[in-house]
Biopython code that builds the backbone (N, CA, C, O; Angstrom):
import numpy as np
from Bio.PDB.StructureBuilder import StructureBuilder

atoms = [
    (1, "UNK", "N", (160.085, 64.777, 64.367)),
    (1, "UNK", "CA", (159.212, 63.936, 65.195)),
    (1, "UNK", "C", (159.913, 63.602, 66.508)),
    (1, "UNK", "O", (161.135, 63.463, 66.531)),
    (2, "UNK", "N", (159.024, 63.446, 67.806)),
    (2, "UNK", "CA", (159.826, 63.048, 69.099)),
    (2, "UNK", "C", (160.297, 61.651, 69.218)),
    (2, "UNK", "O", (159.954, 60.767, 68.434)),
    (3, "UNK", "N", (161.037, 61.489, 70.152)),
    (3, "UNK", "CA", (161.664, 60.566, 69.991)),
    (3, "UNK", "C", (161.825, 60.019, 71.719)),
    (3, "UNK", "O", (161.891, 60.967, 72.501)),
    (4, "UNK", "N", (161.881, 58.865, 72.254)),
    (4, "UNK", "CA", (162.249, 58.910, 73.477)),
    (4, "UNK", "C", (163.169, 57.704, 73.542)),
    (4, "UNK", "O", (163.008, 56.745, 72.787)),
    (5, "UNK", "N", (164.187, 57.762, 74.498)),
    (5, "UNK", "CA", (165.064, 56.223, 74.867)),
    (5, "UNK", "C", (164.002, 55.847, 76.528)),
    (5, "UNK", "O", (163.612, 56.477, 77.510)),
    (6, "UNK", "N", (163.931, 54.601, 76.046)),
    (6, "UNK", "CA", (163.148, 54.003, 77.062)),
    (6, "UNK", "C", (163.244, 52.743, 77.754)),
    (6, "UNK", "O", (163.246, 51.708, 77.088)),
    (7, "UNK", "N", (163.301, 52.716, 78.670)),
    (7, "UNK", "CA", (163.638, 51.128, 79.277)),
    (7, "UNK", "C", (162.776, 51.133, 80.098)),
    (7, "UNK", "O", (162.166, 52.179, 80.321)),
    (8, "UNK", "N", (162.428, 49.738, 80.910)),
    (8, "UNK", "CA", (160.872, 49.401, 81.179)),
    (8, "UNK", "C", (160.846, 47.725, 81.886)),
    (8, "UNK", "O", (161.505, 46.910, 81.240)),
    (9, "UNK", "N", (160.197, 47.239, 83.039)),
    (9, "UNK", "CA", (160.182, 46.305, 83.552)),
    (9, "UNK", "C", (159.062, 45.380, 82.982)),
    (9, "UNK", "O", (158.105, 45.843, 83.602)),
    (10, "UNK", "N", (158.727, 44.728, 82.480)),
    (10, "UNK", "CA", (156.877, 44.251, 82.280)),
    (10, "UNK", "C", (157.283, 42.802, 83.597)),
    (10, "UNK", "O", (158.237, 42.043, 83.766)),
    (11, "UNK", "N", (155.902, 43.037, 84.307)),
    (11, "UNK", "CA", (155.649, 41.985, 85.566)),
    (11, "UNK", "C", (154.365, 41.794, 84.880)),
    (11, "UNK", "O", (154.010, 42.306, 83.818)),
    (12, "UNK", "N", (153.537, 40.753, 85.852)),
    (12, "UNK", "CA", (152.390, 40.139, 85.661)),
    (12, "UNK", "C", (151.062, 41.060, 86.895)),
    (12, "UNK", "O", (149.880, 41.321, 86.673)),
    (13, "UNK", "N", (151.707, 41.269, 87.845)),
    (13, "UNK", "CA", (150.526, 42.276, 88.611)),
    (13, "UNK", "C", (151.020, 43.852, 89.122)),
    (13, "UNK", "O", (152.151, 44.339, 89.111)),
    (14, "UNK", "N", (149.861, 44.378, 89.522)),
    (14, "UNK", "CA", (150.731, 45.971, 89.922)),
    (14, "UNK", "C", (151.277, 45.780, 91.205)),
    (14, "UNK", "O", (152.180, 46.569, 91.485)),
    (15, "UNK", "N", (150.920, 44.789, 92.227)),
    (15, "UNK", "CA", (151.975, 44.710, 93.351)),
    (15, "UNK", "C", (153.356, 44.615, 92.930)),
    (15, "UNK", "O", (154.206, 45.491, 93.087)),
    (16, "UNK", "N", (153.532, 43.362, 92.324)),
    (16, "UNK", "CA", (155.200, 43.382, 91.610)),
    (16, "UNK", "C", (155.794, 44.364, 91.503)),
    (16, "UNK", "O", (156.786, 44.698, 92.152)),
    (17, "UNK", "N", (154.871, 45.356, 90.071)),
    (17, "UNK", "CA", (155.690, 46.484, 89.793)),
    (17, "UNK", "C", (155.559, 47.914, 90.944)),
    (17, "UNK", "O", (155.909, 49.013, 90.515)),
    (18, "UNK", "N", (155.173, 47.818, 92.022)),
    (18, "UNK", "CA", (154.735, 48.531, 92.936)),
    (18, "UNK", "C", (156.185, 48.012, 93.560)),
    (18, "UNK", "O", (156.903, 48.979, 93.813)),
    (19, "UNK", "N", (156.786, 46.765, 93.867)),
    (19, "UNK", "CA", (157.569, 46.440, 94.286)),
    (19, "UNK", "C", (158.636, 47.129, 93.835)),
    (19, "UNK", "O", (159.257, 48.034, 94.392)),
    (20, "UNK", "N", (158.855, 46.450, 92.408)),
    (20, "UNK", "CA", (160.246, 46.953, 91.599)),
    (20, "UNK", "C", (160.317, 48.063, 91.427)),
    (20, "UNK", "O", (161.339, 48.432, 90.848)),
    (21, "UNK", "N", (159.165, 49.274, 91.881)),
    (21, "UNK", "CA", (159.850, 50.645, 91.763)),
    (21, "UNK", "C", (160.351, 50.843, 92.935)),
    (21, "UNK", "O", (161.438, 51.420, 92.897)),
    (22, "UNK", "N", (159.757, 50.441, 94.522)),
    (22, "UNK", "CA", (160.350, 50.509, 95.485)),
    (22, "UNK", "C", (161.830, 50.619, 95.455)),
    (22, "UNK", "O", (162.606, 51.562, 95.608)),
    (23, "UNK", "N", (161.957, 49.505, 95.238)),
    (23, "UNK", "CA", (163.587, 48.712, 95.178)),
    (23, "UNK", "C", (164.411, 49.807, 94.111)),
    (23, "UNK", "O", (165.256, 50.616, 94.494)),
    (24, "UNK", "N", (164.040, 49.664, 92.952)),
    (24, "UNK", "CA", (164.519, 51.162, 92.320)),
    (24, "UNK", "C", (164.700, 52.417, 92.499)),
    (24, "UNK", "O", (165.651, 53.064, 92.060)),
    (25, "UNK", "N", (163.329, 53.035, 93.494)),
    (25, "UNK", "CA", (163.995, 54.352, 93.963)),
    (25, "UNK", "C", (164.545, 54.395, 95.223)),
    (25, "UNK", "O", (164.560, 55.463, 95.834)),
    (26, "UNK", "N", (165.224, 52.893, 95.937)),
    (26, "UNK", "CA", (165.968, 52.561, 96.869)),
    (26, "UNK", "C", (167.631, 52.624, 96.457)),
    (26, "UNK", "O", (168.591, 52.569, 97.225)),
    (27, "UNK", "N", (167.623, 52.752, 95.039)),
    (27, "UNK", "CA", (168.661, 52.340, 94.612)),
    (27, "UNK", "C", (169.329, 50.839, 93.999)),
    (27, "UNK", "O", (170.479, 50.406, 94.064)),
    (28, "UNK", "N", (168.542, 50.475, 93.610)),
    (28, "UNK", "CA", (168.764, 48.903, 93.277)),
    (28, "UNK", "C", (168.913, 48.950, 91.461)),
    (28, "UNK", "O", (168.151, 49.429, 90.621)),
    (29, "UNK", "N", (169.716, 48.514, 91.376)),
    (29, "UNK", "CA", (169.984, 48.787, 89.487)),
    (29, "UNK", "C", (168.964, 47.969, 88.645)),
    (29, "UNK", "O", (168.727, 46.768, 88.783)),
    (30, "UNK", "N", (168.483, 48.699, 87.881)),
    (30, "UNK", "CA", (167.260, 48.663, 86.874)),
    (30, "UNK", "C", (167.835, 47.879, 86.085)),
    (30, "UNK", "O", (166.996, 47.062, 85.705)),
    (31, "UNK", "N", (169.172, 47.615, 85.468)),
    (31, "UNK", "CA", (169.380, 46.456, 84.458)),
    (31, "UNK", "C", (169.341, 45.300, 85.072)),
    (31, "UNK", "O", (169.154, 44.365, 84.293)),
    (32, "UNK", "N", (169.498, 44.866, 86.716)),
    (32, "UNK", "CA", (169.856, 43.563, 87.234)),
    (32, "UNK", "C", (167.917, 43.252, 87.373)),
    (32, "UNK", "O", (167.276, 42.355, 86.827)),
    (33, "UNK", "N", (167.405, 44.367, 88.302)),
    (33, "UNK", "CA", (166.528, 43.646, 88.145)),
    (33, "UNK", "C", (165.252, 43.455, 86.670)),
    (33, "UNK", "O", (164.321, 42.650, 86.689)),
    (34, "UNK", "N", (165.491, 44.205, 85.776)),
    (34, "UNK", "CA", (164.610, 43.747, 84.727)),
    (34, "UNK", "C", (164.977, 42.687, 84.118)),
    (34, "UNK", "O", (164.081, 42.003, 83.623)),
    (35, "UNK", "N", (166.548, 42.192, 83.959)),
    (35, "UNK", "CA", (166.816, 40.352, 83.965)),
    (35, "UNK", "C", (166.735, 39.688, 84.353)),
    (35, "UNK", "O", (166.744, 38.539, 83.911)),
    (36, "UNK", "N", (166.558, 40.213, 85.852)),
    (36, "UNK", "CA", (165.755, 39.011, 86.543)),
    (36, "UNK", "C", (164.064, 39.003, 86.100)),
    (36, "UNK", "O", (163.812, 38.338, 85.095)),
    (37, "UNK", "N", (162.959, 39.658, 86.744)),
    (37, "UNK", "CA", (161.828, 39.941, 86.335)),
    (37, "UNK", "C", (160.896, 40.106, 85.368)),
    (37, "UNK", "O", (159.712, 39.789, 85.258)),
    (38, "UNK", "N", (162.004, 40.900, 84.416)),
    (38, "UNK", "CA", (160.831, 41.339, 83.049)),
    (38, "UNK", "C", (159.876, 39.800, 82.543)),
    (38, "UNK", "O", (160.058, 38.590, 82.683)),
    (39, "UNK", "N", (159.111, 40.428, 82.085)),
    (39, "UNK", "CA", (158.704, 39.215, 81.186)),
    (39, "UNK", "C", (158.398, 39.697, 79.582)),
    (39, "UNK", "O", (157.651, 39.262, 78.706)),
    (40, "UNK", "N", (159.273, 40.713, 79.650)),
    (40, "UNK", "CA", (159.045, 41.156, 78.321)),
    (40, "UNK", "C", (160.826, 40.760, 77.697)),
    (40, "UNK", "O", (161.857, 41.128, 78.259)),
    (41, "UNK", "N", (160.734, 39.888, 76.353)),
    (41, "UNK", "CA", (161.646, 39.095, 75.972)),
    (41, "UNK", "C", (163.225, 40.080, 75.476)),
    (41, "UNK", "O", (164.383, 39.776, 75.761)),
    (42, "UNK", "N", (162.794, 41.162, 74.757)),
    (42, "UNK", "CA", (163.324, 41.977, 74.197)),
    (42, "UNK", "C", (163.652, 42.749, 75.395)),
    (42, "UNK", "O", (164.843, 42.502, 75.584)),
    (43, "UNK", "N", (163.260, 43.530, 76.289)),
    (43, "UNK", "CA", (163.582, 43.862, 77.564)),
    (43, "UNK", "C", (164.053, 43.429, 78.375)),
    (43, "UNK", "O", (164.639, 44.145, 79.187)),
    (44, "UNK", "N", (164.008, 42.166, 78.505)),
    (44, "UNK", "CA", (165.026, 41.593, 79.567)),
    (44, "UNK", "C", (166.080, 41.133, 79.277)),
    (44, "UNK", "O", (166.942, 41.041, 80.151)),
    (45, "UNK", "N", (166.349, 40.678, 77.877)),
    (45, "UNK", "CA", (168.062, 40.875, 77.234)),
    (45, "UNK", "C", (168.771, 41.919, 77.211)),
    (45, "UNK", "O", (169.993, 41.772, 77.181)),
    (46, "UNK", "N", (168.290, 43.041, 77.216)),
    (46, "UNK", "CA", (168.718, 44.312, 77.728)),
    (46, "UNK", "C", (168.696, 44.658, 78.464)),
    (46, "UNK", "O", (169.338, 45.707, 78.527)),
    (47, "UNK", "N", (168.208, 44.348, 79.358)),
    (47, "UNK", "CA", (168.179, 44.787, 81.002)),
    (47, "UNK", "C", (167.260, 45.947, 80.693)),
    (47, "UNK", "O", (167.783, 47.061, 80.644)),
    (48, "UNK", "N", (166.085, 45.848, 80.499)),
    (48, "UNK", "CA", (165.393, 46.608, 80.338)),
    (48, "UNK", "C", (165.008, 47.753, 78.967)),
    (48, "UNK", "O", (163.897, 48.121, 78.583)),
    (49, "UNK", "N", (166.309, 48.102, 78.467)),
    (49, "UNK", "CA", (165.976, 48.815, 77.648)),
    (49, "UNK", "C", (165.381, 48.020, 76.113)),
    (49, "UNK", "O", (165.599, 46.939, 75.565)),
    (50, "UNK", "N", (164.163, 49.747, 75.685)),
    (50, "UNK", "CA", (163.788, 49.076, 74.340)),
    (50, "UNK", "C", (164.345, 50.170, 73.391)),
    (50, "UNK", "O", (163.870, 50.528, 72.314)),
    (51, "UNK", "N", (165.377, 50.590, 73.979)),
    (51, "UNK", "CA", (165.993, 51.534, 72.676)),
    (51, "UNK", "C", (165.062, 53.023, 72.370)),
    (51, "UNK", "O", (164.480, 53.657, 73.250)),
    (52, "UNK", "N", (165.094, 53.341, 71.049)),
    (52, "UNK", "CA", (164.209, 54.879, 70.769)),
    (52, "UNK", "C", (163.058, 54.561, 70.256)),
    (52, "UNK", "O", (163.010, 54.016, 69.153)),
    (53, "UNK", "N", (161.992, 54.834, 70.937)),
    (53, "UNK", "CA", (161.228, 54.772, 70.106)),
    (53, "UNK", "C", (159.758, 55.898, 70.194)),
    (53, "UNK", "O", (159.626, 56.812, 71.008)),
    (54, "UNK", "N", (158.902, 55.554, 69.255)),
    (54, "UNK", "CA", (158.220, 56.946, 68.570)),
    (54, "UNK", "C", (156.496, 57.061, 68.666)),
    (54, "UNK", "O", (155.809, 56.058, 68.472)),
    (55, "UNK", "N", (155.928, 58.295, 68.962)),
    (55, "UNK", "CA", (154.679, 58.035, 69.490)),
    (55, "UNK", "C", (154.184, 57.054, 68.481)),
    (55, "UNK", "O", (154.467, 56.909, 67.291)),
    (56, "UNK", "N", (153.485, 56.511, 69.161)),
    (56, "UNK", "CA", (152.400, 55.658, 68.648)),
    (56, "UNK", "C", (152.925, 54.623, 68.110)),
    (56, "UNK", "O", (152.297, 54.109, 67.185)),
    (57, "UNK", "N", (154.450, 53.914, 68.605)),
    (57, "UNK", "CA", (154.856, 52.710, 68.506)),
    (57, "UNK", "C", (154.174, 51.852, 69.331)),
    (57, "UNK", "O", (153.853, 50.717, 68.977)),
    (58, "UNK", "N", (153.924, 52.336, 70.441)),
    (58, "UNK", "CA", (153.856, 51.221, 71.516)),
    (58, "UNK", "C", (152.379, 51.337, 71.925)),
    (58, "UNK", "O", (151.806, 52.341, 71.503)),
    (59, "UNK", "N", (151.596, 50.397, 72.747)),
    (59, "UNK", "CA", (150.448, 50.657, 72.921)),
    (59, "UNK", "C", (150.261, 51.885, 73.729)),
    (59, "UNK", "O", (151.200, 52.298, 74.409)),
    (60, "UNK", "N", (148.811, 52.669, 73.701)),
    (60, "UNK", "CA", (148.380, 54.005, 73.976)),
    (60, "UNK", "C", (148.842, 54.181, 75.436)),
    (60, "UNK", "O", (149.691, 55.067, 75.521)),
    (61, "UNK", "N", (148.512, 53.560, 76.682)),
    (61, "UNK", "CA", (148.726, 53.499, 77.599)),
    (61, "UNK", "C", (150.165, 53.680, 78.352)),
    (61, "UNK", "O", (150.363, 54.301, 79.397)),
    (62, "UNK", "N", (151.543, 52.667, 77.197)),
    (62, "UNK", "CA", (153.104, 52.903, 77.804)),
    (62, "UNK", "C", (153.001, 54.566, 76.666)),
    (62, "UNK", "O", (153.183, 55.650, 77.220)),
    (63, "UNK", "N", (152.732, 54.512, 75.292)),
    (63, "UNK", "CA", (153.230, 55.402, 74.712)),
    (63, "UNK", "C", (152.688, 56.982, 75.406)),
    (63, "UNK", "O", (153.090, 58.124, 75.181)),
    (64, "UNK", "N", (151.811, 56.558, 76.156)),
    (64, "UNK", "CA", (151.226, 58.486, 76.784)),
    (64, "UNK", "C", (152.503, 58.366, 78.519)),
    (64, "UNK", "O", (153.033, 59.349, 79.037)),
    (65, "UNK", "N", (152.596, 57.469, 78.819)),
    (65, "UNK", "CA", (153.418, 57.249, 80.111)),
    (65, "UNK", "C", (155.203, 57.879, 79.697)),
    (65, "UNK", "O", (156.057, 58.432, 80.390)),
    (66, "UNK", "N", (155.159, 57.402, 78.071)),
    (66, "UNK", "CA", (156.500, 57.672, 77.650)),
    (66, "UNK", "C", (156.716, 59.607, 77.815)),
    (66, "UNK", "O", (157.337, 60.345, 78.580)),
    (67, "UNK", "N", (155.792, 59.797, 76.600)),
    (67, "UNK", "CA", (155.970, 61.099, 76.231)),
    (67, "UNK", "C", (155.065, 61.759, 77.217)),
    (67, "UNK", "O", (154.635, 62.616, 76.446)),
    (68, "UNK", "N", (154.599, 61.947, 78.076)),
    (68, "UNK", "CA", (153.608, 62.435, 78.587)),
    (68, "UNK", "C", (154.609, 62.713, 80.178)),
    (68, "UNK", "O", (154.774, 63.861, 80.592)),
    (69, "UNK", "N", (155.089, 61.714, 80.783)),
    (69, "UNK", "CA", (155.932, 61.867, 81.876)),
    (69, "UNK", "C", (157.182, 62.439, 81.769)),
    (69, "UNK", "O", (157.868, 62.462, 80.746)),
    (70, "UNK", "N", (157.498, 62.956, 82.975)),
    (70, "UNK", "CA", (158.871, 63.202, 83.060)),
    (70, "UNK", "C", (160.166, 62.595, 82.899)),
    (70, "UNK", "O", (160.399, 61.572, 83.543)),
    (71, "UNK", "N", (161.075, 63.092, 82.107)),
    (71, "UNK", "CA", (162.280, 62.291, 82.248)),
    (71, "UNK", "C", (163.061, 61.609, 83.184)),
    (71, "UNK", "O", (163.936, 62.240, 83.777)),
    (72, "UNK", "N", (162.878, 60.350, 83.425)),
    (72, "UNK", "CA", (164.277, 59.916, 84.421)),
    (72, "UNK", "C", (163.285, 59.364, 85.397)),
    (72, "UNK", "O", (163.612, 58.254, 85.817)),
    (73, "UNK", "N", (162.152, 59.841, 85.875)),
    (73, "UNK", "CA", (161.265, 59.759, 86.484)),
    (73, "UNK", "C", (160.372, 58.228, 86.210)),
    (73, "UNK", "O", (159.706, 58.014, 85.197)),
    (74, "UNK", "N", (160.567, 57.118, 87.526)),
    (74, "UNK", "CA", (159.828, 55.775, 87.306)),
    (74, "UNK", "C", (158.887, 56.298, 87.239)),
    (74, "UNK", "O", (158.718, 57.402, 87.758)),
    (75, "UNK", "N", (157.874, 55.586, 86.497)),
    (75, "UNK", "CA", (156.111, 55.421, 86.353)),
    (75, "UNK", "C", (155.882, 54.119, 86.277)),
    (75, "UNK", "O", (156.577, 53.162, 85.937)),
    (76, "UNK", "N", (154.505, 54.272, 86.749)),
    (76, "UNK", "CA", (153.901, 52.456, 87.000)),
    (76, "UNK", "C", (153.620, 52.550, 88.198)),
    (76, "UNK", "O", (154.092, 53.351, 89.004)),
    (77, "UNK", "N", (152.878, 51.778, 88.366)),
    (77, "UNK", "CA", (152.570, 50.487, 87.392)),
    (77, "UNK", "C", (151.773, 50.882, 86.130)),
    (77, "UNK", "O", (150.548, 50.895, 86.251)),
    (78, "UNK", "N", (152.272, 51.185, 85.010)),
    (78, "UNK", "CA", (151.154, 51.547, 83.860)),
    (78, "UNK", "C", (150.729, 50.166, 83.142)),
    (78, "UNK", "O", (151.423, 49.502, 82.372)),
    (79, "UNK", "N", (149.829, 49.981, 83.446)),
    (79, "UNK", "CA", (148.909, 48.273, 83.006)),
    (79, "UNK", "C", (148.784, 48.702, 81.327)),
    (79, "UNK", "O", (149.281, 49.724, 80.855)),
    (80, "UNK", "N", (148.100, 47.803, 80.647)),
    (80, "UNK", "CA", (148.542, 47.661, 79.166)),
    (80, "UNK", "C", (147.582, 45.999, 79.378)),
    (80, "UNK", "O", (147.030, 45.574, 80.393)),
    (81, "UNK", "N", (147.653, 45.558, 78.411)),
    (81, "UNK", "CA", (146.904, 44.111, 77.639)),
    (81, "UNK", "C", (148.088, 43.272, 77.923)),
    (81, "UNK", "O", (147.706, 42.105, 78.008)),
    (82, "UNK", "N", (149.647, 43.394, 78.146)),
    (82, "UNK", "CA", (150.616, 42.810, 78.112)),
    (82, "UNK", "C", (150.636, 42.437, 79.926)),
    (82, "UNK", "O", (150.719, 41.318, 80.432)),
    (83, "UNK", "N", (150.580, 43.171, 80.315)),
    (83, "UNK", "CA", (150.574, 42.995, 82.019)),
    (83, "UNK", "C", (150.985, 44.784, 82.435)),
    (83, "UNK", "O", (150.741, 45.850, 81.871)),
    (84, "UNK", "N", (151.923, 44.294, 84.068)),
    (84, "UNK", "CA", (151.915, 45.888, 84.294)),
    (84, "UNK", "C", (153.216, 46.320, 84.206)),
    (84, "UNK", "O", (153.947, 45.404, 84.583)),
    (85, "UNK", "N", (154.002, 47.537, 83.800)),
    (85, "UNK", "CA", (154.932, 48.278, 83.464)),
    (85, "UNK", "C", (155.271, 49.012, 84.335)),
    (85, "UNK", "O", (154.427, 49.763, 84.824)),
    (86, "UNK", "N", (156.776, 49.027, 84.859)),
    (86, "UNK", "CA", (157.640, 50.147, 85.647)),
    (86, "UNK", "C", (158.623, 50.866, 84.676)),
    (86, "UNK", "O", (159.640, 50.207, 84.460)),
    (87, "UNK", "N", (158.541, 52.230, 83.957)),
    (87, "UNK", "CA", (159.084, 52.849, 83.004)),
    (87, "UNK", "C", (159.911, 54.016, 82.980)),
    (87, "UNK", "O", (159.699, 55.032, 83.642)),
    (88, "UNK", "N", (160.454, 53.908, 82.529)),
    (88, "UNK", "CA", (161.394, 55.329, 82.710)),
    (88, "UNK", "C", (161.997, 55.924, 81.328)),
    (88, "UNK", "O", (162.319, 55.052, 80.521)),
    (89, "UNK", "N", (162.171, 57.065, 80.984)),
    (89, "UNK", "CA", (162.248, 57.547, 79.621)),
    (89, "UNK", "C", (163.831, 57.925, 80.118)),
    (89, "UNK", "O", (164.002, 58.137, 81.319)),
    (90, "UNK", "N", (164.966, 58.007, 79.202)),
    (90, "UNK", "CA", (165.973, 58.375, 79.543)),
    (90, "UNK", "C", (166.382, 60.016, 78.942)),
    (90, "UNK", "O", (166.823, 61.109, 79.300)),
    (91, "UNK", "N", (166.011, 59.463, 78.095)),
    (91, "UNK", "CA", (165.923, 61.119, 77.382)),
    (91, "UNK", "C", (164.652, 61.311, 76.376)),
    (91, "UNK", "O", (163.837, 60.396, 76.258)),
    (92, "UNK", "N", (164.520, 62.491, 75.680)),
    (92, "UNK", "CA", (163.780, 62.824, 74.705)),
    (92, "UNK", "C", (164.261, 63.620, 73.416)),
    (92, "UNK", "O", (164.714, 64.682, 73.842)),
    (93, "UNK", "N", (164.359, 63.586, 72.119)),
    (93, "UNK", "CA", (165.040, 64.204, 71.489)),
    (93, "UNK", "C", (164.463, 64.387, 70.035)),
    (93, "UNK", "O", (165.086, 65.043, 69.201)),
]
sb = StructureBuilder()
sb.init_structure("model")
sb.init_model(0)
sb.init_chain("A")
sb.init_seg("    ")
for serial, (resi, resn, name, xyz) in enumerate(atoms, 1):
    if name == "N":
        sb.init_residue(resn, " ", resi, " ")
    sb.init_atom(name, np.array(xyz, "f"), 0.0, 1.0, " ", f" {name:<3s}", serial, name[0])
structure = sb.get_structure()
């Protein structure tokens, strides 16, 4: 079964995360700012990351953004019921 490592910002609108990818593919480190920003609890003690996880863990919308996108590659704002998401898969395996 696939598998992906994934780390991930959750904000409250898609400007935000429109923002935080800016700043990210400016070069700005993805662990500082998802501790500052996230509002996802488990993600922002990690600086973003949620570890490995497996289709159809996560809702339809991050889980097709996971496996569906390119590696390494930000996506987002991918919206969800939670708010909106800046994501990045680190690997796949």
């Amino acid at each position: 079964m696939a598998t992906a490592g994934v780390r991930h910002i959750l904000v409250k609108t898609a400007k935000e995360a429109e923002q935080l990818k800016k700043q990210l593919n400016q070069g700005q480190d993805f662990s500082k700012l998802a501790k500052k920003h996230s509002l996802c609890p488990t993600g922002k003690k990690a600086g973003g990351d949620l570890g490995v996880v497996k289709p159809g863990q996560m809702v339809k919308a991050f889980d097709k953004a996971v496996f569906k996108g390119k590696e390494l590659e930000l996506q987002g704002p991918v919206k969800t019921q939670f708010g909106y998401h800046v994501i990045q898969v680190l690997y796949r395996g």
